[in-house]
N, C-alpha and C positions, 0 to 999 in steps of 0.2 A: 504493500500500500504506500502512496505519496503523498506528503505534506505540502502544500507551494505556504510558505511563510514570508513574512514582510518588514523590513528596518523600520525604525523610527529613526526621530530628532537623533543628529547627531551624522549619519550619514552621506549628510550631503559633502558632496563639494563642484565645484566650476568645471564646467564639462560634461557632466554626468546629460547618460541622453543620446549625446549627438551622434558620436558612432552608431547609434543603431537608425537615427534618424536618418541621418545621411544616406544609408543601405537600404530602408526599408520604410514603406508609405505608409504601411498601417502605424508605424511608431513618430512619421513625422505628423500624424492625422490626429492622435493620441493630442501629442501638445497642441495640436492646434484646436482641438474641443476643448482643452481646458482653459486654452488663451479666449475663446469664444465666449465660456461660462465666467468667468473672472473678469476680463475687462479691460486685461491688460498683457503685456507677452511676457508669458511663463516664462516660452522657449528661451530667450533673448537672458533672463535671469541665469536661468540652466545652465547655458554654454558658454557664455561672455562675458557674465554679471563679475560685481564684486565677492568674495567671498564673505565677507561681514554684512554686505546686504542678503546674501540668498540665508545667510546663519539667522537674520533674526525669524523671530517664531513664527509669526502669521506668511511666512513666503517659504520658510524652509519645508511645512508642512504639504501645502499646497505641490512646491516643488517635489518633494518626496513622492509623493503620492502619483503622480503623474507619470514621473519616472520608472517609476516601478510597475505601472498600468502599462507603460509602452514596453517594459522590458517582459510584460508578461504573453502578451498580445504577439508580439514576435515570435517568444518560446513555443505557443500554441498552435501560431499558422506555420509554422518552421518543423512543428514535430508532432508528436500523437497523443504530447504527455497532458493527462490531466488529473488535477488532486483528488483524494479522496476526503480530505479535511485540509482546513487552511487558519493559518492563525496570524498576526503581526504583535512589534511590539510595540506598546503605547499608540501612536500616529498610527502605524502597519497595520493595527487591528482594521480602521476604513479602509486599508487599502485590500486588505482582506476580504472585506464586504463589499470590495468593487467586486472584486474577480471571482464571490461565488456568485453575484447577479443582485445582490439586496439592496444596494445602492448603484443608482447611474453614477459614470465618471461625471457627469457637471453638476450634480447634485455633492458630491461626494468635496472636491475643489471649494464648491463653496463655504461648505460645512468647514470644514478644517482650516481654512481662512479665518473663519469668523472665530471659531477656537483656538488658534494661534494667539488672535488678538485678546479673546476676552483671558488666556491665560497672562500672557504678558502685564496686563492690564489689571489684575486682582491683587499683587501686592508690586508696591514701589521695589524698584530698583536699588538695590544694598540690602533691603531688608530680609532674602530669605537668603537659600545657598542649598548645595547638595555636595553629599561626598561619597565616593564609593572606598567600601569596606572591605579590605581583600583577608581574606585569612581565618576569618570567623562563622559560623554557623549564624542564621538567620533568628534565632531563638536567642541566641548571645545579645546579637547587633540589635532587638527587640527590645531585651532587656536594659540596654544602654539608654536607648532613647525614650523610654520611659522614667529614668533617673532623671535626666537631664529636662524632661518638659515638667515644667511648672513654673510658678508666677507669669502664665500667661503665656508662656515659650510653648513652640513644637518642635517637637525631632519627631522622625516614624520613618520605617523601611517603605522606600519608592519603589526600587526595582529590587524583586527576586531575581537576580539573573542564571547564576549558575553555582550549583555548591560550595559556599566559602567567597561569593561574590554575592553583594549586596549594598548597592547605592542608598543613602536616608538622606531626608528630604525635611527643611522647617526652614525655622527664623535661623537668622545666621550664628546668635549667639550661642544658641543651643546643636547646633551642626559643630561649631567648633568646642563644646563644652563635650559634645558627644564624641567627638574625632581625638580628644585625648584620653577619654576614658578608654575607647578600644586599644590603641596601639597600648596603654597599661595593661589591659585586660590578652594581650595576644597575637591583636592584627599585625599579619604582616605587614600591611600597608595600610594607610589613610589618601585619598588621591582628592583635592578638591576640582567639583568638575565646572568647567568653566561654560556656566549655563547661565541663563538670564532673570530665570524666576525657577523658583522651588517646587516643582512637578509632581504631581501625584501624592499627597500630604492636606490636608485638612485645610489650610492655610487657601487652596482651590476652589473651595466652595463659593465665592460669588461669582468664577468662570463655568462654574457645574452649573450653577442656577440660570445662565443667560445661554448656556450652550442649550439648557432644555426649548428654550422657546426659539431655538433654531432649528434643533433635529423635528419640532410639531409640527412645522412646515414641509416637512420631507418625507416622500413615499418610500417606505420600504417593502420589496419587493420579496416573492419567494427565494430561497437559499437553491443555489448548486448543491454545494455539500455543506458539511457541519461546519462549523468557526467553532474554535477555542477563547473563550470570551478571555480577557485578559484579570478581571478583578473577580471574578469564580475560579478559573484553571477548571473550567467543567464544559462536554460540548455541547452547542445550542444548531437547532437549526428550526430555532421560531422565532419567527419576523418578530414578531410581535412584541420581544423582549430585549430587543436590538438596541429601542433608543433609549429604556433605561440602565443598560448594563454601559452602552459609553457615555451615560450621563455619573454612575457610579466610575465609571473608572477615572475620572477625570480629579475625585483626591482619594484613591485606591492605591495599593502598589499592584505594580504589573506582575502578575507572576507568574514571567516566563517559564523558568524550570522544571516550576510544577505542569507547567501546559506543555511544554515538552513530554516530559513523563509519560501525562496522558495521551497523547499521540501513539509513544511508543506501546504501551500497554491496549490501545487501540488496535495494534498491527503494524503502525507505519514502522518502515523498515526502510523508505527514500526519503531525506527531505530536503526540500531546493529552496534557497532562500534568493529570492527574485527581486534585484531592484540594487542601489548602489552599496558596496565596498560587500564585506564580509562578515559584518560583525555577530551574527548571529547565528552563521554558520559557526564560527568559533566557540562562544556558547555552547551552541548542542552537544560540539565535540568535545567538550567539559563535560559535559550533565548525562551523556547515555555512551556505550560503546554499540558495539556488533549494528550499526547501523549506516545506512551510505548517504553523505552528506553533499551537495554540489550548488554552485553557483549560478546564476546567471544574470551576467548585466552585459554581456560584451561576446560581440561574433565567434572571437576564439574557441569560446567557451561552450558552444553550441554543438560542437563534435562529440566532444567526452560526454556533454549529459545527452546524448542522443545514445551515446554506446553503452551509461552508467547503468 
């Protein structure tokens, strides 16, 4: 069985795209429906832009997503392969929801625009921060950050990513109150990541609240296959439960690993993470063995997962 899974924030960079755009109409046809829906040129961001403009949130999202629609859309008219379940992380989870059919690509574009912005937008700039926690068990890093939130502070695990990896997410004081407990408490590493607002954490809630009266506006449609919701690690394939689970996910931790898992305990035994760099293939191959992992964002690439 095959997974197609999808990056989040964090992924981008300049360039991303244009080789397959260049090669291929369905993938230059991609960015031009979302440049259509949005208003303004994606592409032109994608391939040219600056990198600290395509990084802030409401474009890098937008941009991701698009990206990774054209690199999927290639894969598909290019070869026979299709998923049996599909999951992304954070942002990937929409883009996930493009490619099992629940959401159109211009619906999907806009959505994640407007989420980009209301995230950026819910707390000031200095005020929050995230770090990833390498070395420690999730229950440990749990533990931390609940010491550390009080008088008003949050710390709380953002991202499950992979065993012993574990990004937390709040106010800045209590990230950093919490980032010296670990490294005493074991971590081999404290990393701060250099992001713009404090993602997936409590502190989210008046972007969860504004994202709701956006996703009310949007049809979602029957599912291809299952998605692995990101803030359950459980599979879903009812519409109908679509716009509250990425309304919870938005101050949720993502939790990847555990959504891996369930994959594998699934069947899936391929899984192709679609769309720019690698990072999630990396992950996997942390969190499960005996399982065949592959890429696709780029022509090369298109041999081996045809023979994988």
């Amino acid at each position: 069985m095959i997974a197609f899974v999808f990056p989040g924030q964090g992924s981008q960079y300049v360039g991303m795209g244009k080789e397959l755009c260049d090669e291929f109409a369905i993938a230059k046809n991609t960015f031009e429906e979302a440049n259509d829906a949005l208003g303004f040129d994606l592409s032109a961001l994608c391939f040219e832009g600056e990198q600290s403009e395509l990084s802030l949130t409401a474009n890098a999202q937008p941009a991701l997503l698009t990206t990774s629609i054209a690199c999927l859309r290639v894969l598909q008219s290019e070869t026979s392969l299709n998923p049996d379940f599909v999951a992304g992380h954070s942002l990937g989870e929409y883009t996930a929801l493009v490619a099992n059919g629940a959401f159109r690509l211009s619906d999907a574009v806009k959505v994640v625009r407007k989420r980009g912005e209301f995230m950026q937008e819910a707390v000031p700039v200095g005020v929050g921060a995230m770090a990833a926690v390498l070395g420690l068990e999730k229950e440990k890093v749990k533990e931390i950050c609940n010491q550390v939130s009080k008088n008003g502070l949050i710390a709380s695990p953002a991202n499950l990513n992979a065993p012993g990896q574990t990004v937390i997410s709040g106010n800045r004081e209590a990230i950093e109150q919490a980032s010296i407990l670990a490294k005493a408490q074991g971590a081999k590493r404290v990393v701060p990541l250099d992001v713009s607002a404090p993602f997936h954490c409590a502190l989210m809630q008046p972007a969860a609240d504004r994202l709701s009266g956006v996703l009310n506006e949007v049809n979602i449609a029957q599912m291809s296959s299952p998605v692995v919701a990101n803030c359950t690690a459980s599979l879903t394939n009812d519409s109908s439960k679509v716009k509250e689970l990425l309304i919870s996910q938005v101050t949720s931790p993502v939790r990847w690993y555990e959504s891996v898992e369930v994959l594998k305990n699934q069947g899936c035994n391929h899984f192709i993470e679609i769309g720019p760099k690698n990072v999630l293939a990396g992950l996997i191959k942390r969190t499960l063995s005996d399982v065949s992992v592959s890429n696709f964002e780029k022509i090369s690439q298109l041999e081996s997962i045809n023979n994988g």
